[in-house]
C-alpha positions as CSV (number, residue, x, y, z in Angstrom):
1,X,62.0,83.1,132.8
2,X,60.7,83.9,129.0
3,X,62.9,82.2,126.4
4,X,62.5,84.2,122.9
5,X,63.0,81.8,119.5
6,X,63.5,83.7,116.6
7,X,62.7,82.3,113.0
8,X,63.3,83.9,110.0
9,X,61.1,82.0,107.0
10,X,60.9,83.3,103.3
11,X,57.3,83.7,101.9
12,X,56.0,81.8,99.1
13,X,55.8,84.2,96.2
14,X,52.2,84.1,94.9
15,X,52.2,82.6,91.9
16,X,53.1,79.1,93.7
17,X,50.0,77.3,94.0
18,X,51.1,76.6,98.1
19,X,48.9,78.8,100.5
20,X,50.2,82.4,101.3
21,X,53.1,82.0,104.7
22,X,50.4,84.1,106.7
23,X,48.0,80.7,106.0
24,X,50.3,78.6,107.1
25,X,50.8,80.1,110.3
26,X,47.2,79.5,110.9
27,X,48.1,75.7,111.0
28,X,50.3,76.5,113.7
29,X,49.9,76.7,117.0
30,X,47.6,79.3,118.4
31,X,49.0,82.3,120.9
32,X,47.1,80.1,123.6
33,X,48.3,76.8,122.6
34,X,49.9,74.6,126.0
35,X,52.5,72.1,124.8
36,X,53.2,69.4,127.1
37,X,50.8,71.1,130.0
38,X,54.0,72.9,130.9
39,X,54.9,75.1,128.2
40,X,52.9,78.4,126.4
41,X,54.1,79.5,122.8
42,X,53.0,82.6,121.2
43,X,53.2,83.9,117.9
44,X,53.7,87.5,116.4
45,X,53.7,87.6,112.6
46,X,56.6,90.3,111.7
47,X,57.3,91.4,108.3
48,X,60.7,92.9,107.6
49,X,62.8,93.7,104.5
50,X,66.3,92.5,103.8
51,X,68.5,95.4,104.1
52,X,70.2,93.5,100.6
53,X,67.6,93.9,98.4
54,X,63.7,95.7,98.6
55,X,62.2,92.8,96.3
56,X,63.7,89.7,99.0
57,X,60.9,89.6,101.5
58,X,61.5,87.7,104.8
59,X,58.6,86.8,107.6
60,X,59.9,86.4,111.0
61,X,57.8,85.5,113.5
62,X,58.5,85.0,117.5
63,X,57.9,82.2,119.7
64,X,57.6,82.8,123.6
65,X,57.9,79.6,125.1
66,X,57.1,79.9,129.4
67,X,58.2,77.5,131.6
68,X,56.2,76.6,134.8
69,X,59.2,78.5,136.8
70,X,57.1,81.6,135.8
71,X,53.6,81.1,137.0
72,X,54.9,78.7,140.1
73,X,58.2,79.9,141.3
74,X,60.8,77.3,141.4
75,X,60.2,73.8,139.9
76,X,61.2,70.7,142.1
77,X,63.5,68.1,140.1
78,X,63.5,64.3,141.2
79,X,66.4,63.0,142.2
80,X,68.3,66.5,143.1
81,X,68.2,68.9,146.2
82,X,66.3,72.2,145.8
83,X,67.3,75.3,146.7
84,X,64.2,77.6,148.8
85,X,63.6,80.9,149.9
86,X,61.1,82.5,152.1
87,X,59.0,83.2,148.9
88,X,59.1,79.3,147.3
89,X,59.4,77.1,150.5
90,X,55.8,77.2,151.7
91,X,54.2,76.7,147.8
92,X,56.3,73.8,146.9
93,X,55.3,72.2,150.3
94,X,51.9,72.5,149.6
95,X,52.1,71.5,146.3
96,X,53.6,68.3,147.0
97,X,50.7,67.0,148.5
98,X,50.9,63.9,150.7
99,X,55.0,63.5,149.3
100,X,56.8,63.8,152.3
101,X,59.1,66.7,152.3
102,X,62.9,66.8,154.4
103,X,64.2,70.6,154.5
104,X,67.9,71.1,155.2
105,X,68.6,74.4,156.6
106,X,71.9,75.7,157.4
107,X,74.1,78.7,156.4
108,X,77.1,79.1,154.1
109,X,79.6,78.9,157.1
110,X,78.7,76.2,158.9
111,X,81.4,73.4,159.0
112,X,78.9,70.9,159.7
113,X,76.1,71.3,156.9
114,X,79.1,71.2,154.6
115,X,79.9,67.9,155.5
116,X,76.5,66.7,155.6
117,X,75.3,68.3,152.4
118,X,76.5,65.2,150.1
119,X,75.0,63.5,152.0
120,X,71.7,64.7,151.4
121,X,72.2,65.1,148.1
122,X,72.7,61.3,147.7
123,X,69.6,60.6,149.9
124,X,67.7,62.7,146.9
125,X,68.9,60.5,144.6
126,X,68.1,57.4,146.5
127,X,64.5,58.4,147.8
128,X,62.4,59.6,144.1
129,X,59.4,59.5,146.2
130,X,60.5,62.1,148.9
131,X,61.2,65.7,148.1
132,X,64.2,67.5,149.3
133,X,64.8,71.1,149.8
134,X,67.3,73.5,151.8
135,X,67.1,76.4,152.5
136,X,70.1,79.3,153.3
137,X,69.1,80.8,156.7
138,X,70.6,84.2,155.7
139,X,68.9,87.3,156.9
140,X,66.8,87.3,153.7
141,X,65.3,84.1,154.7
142,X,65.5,85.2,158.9
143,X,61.5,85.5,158.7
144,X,60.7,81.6,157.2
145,X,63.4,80.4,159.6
146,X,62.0,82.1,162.6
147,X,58.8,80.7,161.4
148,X,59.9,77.3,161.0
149,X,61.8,77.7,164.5
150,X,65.1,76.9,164.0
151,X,67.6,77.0,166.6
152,X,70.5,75.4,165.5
153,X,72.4,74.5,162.4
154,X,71.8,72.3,160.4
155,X,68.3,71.5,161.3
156,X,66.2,69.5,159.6
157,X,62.4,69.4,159.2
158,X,60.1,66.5,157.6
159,X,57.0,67.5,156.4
160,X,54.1,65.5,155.7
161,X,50.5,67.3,154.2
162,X,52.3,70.7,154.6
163,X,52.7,70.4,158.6
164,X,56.1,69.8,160.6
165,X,56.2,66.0,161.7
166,X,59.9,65.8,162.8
167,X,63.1,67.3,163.8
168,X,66.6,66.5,163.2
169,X,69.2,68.7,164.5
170,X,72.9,68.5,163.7
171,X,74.5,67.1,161.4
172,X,73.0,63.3,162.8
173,X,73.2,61.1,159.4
174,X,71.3,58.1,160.6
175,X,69.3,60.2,163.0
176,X,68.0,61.6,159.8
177,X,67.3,58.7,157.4
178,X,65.9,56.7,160.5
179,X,63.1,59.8,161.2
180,X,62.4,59.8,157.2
181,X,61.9,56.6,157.3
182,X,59.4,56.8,159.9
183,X,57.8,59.7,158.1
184,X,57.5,57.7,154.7
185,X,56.0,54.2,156.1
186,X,53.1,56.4,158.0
């Protein structure tokens, strides 16, 4: 994801005692600068004419701003469910580090994970510390969910340090907040 900001400035004219606009833009950020740890800006100087008039000048310069989703896949929020594929699953687990980690998997036609899926959502918004994902077991996703060894939906795995620790599978509320639980306190 690269988000493009345009600005259009107009140049000092050189008889004003200010520094030239190419100057300033030295004060500016540099193409490498990191704002926030999460974001990159670059700048590319552009000089174009108004199509008005030859003697109005304009500078317009670009900012690229990159968000994290495009060096790391897909960025986990707090408080919300995230949705995985087989490409994002296995680096968000390992980048949670000792978090644990509760993965919903189920399929779009599954009467069940529709009924529990507000469910989960609210236990994302309950438990900050705890990260939650799901995951569509579609045939692009067949390989991860072979992997993971699901047999049933919905199935749900806790992780812990990247490694399966428990199973819950059906659509077993209190089944599932009793083995996250367990998984958090140890």
């Amino acid at each position: 994801m690269v988000l493009q900001i345009h600005h259009v400035c107009r140049p000092i004219s050189p008889a004003s005692a200010s520094p030239s606009p190419i100057a300033s833009l030295s004060s500016r950020p540099n193409k490498h600068s990191t704002v926030a740890g999460e974001f990159q800006r670059s700048f590319n100087p552009v000089k174009t004419m108004s199509s008005k008039s030859k003697s109005t000048k304009k500078l317009r310069y670009s900012v690229t701003v990159r968000s994290s989703l495009e060096t790391s896949g897909t960025a986990v929020v707090v408080g919300q469910v995230t949705e995985v594929d087989k490409d994002t699953f296995w680096p968000i687990v390992n980048a949670a580090g000792d978090k644990t980690v509760v993965l919903d998997m189920y399929t779009q036609w599954c009467g069940p994970c529709k009924i529990i899926a507000p469910k989960f959502q609210e236990l994302a918004e309950n438990y900050l510390d705890v990260v939650f994902l799901k995951l569509d077991c579609n045939q692009e996703n067949k390989p991860l969910a072979k992997e993971l060894g699901i047999k049933v939906v919905p199935t749900f795995k806790i992780l812990k340090h990247g490694k399966i620790v428990k199973e819950v599978t059906g659509a077993k509320f209190d089944n599932l907040v009793a083995a996250m639980e367990e998984v958090r306190s140890s």
